[in-house]
C-alpha positions as CSV (number, residue, x, y, z in Angstrom):
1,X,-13.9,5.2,-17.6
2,X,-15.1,4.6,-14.4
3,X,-14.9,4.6,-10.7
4,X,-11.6,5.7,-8.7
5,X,-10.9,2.7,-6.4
6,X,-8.2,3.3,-4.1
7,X,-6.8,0.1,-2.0
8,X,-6.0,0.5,1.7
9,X,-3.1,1.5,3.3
10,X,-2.5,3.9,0.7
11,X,-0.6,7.2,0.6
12,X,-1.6,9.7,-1.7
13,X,0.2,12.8,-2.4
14,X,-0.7,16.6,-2.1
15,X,-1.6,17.4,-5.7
16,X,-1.8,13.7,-7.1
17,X,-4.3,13.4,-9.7
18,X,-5.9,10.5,-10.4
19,X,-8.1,9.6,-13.7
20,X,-11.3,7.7,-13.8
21,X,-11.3,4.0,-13.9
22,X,-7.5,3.6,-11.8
23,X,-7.0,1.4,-9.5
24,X,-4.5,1.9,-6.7
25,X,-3.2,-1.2,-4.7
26,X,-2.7,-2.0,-1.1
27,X,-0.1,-0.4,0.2
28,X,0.6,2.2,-3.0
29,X,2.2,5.4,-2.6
30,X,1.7,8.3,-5.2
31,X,4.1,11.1,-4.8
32,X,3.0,14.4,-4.8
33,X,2.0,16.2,-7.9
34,X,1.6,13.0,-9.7
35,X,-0.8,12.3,-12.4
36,X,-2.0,8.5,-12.3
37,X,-3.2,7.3,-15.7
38,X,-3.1,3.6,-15.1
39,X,-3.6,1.0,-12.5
40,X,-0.8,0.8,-9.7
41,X,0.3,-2.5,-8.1
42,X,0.4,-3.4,-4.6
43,X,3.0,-2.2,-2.5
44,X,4.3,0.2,-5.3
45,X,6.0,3.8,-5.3
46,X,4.4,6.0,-8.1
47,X,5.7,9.5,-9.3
48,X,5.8,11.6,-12.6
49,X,3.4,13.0,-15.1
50,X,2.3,10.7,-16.2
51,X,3.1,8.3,-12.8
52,X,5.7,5.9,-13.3
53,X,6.4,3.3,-10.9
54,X,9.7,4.2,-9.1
55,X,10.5,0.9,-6.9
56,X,8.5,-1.0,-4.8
57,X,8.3,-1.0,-1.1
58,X,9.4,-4.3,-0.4
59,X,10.5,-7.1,-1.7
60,X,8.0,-9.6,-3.9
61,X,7.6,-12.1,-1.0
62,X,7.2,-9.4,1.5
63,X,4.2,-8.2,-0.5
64,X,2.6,-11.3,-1.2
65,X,2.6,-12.0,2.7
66,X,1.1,-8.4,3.3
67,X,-1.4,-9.1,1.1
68,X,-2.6,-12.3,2.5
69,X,-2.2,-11.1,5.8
70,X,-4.7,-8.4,5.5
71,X,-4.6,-6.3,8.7
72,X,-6.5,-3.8,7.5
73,X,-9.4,-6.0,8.5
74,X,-8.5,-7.1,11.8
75,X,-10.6,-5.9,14.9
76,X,-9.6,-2.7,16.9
77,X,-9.1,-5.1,20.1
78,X,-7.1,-7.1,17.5
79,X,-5.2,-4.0,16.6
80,X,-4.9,-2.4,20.0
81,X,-2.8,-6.0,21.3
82,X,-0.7,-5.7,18.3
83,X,0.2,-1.9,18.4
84,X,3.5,-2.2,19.1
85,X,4.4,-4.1,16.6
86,X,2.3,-2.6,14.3
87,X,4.1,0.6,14.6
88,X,7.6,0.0,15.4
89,X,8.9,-2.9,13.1
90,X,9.7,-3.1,9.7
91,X,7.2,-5.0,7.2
92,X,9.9,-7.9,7.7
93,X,10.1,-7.8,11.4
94,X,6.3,-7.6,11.9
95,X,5.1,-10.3,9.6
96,X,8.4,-12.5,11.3
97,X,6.6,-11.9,14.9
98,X,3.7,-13.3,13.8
99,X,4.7,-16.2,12.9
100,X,5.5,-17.9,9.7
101,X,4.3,-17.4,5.7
């Protein structure tokens, strides 16, 4: 079917299985032991054989902010100035310090 592609930020499971072709969003988690047959949103809890998404992280407008935010991509000196917040906020709470949507 394909190549795996796997978005970043992601969590993956011991044991997960995923098939050829899938495609794993930002910000995914697959529980352990999960077999992923399909694509996976952004953002979305997947568990189950086959997976199934559970919930999401966070709420729609939370995710569409990640997404455009892109952090992933920011330098390490970029990174390294915004380590606190990075680590010790919620989603809400960090993308609030930064500023507005």
């Amino acid at each position: 079917k394909g190549p795996i592609t796997v978005g970043h930020d992601v969590w993956i499971g011991a044991r997960a299985i995923i098939l050829s072709g899938v495609t794993i969003g930002n910000g995914a988690v697959i529980g352990a032991g999960a077999i992923v047959t399909g694509g996976i949103p952004p953002y979305a809890i997947a568990v189950g054989n086959p997976a199934r998404i559970l919930r999401y992280r966070f709420a729609p407008d939370v995710i569409d902010r990640l997404q455009s935010l892109k952090w992933w991509d920011w330098s390490d000196d970029l990174i390294r100035t915004r380590i606190e917040l990075l680590t010790t906020m919620g989603a809400l709470s960090f993308l609030n310090a930064l500023g507005p949507a």
